[in-house]
LORO-765931 format. One record per residue (C-alpha): residue number from 0; x, y, z. Coordinates in Angstrom, 1 decimal, always signed. Last residue first. Layout:
N
(atom NUM; (X; Y; Z))
...
***
This chain:
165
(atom 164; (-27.0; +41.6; +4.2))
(atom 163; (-29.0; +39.6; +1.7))
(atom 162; (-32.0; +37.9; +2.8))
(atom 161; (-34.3; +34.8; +2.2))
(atom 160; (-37.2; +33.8; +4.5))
(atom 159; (-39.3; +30.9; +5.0))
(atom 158; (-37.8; +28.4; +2.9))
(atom 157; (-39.4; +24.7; +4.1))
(atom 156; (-37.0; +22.2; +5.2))
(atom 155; (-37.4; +18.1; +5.0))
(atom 154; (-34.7; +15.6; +6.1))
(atom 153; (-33.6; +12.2; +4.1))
(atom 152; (-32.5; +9.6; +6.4))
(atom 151; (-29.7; +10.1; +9.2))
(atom 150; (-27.0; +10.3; +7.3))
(atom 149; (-28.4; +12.7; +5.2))
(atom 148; (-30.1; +13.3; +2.0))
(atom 147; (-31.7; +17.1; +1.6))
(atom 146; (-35.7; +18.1; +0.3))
(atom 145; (-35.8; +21.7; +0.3))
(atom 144; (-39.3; +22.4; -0.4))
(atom 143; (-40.1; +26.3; -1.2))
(atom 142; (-41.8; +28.7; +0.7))
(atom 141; (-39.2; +31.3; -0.7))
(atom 140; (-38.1; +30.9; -4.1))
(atom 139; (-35.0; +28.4; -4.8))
(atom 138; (-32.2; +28.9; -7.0))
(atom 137; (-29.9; +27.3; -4.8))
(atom 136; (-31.2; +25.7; -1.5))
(atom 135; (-30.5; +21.8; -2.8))
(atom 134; (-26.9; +22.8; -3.3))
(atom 133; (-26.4; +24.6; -0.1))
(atom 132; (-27.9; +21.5; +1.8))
(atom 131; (-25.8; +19.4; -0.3))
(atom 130; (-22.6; +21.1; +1.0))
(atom 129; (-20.7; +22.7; -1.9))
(atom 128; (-21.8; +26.1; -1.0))
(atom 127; (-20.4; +25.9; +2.0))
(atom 126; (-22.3; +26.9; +5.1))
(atom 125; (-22.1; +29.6; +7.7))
(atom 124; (-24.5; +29.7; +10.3))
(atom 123; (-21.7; +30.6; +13.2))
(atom 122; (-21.2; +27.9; +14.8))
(atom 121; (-21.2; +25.9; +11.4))
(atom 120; (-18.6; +27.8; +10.3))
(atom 119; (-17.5; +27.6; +6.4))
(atom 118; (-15.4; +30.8; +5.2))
(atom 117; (-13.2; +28.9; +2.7))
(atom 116; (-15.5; +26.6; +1.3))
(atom 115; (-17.4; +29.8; +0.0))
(atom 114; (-20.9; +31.4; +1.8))
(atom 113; (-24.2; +30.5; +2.0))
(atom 112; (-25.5; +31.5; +4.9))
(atom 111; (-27.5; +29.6; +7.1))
(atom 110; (-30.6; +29.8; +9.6))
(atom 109; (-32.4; +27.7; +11.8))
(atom 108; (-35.9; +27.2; +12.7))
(atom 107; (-37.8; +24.7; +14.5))
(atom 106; (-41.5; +23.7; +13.4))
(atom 105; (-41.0; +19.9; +13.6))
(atom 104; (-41.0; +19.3; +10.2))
(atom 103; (-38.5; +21.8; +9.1))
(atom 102; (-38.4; +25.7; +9.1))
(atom 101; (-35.4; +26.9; +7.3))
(atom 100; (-33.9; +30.7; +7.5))
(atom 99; (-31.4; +31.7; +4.2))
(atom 98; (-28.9; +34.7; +4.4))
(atom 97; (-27.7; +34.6; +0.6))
(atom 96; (-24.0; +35.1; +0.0))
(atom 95; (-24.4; +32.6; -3.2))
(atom 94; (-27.7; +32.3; -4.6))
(atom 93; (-31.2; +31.4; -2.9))
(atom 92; (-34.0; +33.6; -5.3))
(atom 91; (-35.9; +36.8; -4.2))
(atom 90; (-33.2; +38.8; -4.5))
(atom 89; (-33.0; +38.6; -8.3))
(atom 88; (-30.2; +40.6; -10.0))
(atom 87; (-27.8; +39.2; -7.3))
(atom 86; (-26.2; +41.4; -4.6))
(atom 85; (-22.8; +42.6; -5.4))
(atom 84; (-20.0; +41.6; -3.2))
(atom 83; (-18.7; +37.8; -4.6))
(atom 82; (-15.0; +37.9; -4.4))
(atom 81; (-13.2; +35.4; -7.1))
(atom 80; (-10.8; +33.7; -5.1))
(atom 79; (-7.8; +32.1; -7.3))
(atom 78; (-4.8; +34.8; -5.7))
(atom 77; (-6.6; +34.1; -2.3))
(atom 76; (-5.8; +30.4; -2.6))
(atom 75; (-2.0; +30.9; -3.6))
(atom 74; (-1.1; +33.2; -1.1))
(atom 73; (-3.3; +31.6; +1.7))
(atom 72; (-1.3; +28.5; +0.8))
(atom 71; (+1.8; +29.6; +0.7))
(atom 70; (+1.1; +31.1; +3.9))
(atom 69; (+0.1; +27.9; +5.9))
(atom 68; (+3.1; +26.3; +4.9))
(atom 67; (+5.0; +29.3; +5.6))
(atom 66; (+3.8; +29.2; +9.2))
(atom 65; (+4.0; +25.2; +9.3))
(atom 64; (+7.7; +25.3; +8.2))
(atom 63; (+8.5; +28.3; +10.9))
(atom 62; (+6.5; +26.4; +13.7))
(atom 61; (+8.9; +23.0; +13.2))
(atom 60; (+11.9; +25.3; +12.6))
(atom 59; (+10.9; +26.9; +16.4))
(atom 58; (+10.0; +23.6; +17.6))
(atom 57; (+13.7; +22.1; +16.7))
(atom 56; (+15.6; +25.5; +18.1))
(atom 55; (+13.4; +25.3; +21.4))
(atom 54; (+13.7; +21.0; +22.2))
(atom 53; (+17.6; +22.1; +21.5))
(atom 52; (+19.2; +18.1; +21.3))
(atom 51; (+20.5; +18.4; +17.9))
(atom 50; (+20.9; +22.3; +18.0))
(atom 49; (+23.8; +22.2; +20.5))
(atom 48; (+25.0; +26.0; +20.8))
(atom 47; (+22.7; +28.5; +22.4))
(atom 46; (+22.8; +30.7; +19.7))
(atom 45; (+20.5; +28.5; +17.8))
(atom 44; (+18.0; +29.2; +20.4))
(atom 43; (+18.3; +32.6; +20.1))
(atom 42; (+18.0; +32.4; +16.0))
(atom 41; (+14.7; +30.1; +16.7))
(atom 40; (+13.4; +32.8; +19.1))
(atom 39; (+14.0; +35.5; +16.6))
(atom 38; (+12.2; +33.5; +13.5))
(atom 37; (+9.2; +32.9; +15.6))
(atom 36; (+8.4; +36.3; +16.5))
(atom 35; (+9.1; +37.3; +12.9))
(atom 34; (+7.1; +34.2; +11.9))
(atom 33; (+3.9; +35.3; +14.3))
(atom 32; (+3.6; +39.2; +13.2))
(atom 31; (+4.3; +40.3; +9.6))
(atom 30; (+3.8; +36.8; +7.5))
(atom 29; (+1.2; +35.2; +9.9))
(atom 28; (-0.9; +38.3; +11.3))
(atom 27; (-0.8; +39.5; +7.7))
(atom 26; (-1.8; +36.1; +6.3))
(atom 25; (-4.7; +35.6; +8.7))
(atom 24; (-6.4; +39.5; +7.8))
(atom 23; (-6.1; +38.6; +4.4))
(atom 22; (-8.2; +35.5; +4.9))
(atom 21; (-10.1; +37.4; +7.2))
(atom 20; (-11.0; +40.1; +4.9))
(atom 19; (-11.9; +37.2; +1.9))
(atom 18; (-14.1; +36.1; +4.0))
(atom 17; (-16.1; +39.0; +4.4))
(atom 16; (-15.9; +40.1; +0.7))
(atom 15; (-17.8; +36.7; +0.3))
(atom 14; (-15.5; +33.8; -1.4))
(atom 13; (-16.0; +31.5; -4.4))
(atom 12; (-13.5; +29.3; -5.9))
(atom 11; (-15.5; +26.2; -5.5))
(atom 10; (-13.7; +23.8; -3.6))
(atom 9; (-10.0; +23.3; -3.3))
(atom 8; (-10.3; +19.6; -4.3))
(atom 7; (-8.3; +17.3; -2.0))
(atom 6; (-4.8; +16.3; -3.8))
(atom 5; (-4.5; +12.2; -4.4))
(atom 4; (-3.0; +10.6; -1.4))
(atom 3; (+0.3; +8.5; -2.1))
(atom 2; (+1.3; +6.9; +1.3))
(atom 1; (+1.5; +3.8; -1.0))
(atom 0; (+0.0; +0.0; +0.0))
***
C-alpha cells in the first residue's frame, strides 16, 4: 500500500468580501507578526549552541515550516478567489452570499448563509456552498421544499425567508 493521497479539491472558488478580509487578515498576522516572533526565538535558540538536542531551536523550525506552509497556501488560494460583493439581480432567489432561515417538520428554525469553502462555520451559520444543503437551496423561491439526504435519512425544510445583508 502507497502513502500517495491524491490532492483534496479546493472547492469552488467563491469567497464573500467578508471572508476574503479574514483570509487577508490571517496572512498579515502570519507573514508580519507570528514568523518574525518565531524567527527571533529560533536564532536565540540557535545561539545556544547544541541544535541536535535544542527541544526550542527544533520547535521553532517546526512552527516556521507550518507558518509558511500555511502562507503559501493563503497566497496561492486568495490569488484564485473570485470575491462575490454585489447582490444578485433577483433577490428573491437562494444564490451565493444569501442569508437563508429553514423551518423543518417539527416547526424549528435555523438559519444559514451560504458562503465559499473557505469561510464555512457551522457555529456561526455559515455553510459551503458545496454542501448538499447549499446545493438543494440554490435557485429556490421562498416557501419552497428543500428536500436534503443525510445520514440520518432524508430531512425536509421549508424556505421561509431569504435575505442579503
Amino acid at each position: 500500500m502507497s502513502r500517495y493521497r491524491p490532492p483534496r479539491t479546493a472547492g469552488t472558488a467563491l469567497i464573500t468580501a467578508e471572508g476574503e478580509a479574514r483570509l487577508r487578515a490571517e496572512l498579515h498576522e502570519l507573514w508580519h507578526v507570528r514568523r518574525p516572533q518565531v524567527t527571533q526565538a529560533v536564532s536565540e535558540a540557535a545561539a545556544l549552541g547544541d541544535r541536535s538536542e535544542n527541544a526550542e531551536y527544533i520547535y521553532g523550525k517546526k512552527m516556521l515550516r507550518e507558518i509558511d506552509s500555511r502562507v503559501r497556501f493563503l497566497t496561492k488560494r486568495l490569488e484564485s478567489l473570485k470575491v462575490v460583493a454585489q447582490r444578485p439581480s433577483d433577490p428573491n432567489k437562494v444564490y451565493f452570499g444569501a442569508w437563508v432561515t429553514l423551518e423543518d417538520e417539527q416547526g424549528e428554525q435555523t438559519r444559514y448563509r451560504i458562503v465559499g469553502p473557505d469561510e464555512l462555520d457551522l457555529k456561526s451559520g455559515l455553510i459551503s456552498i458545496d454542501s448538499p444543503l447549499a446545493r438543494a437551496l440554490l435557485g429556490k423561491s421562498l416557501d419552497a421544499e428543500v428536500r436534503v439526504a443525510t445520514p440520518t435519512g432524508e430531512r425536509l425544510w421549508y424556505l421561509i425567508e431569504i435575505d442579503y445583508r
